[in-house]
N, C-alpha and C positions, 0 to 999 in steps of 0.2 A: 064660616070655617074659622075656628082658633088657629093661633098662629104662636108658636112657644119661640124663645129665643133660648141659645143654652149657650153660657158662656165658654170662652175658648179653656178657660182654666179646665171643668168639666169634661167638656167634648175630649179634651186631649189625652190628661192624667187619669183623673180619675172616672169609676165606671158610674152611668146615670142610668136607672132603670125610671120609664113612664108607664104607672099601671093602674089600674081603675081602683078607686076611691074604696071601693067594698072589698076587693082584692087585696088589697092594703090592710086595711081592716085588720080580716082574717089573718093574714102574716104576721101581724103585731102579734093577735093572741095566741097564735101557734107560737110563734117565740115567745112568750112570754111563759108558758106552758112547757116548753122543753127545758127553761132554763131552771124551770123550779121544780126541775127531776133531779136529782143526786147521780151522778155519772160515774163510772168507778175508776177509785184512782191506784193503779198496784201497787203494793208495799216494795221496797229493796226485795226482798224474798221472793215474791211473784215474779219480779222481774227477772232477777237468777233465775227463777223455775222454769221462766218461757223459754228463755235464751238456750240453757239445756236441751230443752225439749226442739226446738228447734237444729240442734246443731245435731242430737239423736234423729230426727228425718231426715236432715241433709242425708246422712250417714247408711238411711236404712234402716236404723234401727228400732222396728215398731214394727204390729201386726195389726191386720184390719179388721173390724167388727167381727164380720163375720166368723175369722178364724178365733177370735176371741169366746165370741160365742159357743164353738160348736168346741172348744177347749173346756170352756165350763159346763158344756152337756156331756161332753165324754166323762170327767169328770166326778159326776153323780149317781155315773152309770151305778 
């Protein structure tokens, strides 16, 4: 049986994950792979635009799909 000691500094503060060598591995390359995706970062603009858009739902102010839809079917009648 192996026997691991983990020090008090570890065990206490900070988090220690123990996990199989291959498992690891694959971890690495998954990070390493998500990090050399481009992530999107909003402009000042976007983020006014959310913000709006959001204080418009608090509000109620929006319609759902569907009535959106059957608005642009009436519509073409």
């Amino acid at each position: 049986m192996t026997t691991v000691i983990i020090p008090k500094e570890l065990s206490e503060t900070k988090g220690l994950v123990a996990a199989p060598k291959n498992s690891y591995k694959k971890f690495l390359a998954w990070q390493k792979k998500t990090k050399s995706v481009k992530t999107f970062k909003p402009t000042l603009s976007d983020i006014r635009s959310l913000d709006r858009a959001r204080k418009n739902f608090v509000k109620g102010n929006y319609i759902t799909l569907q009535k959106f839809k059957d608005e642009l079917a009436g519509n073409n009648r």
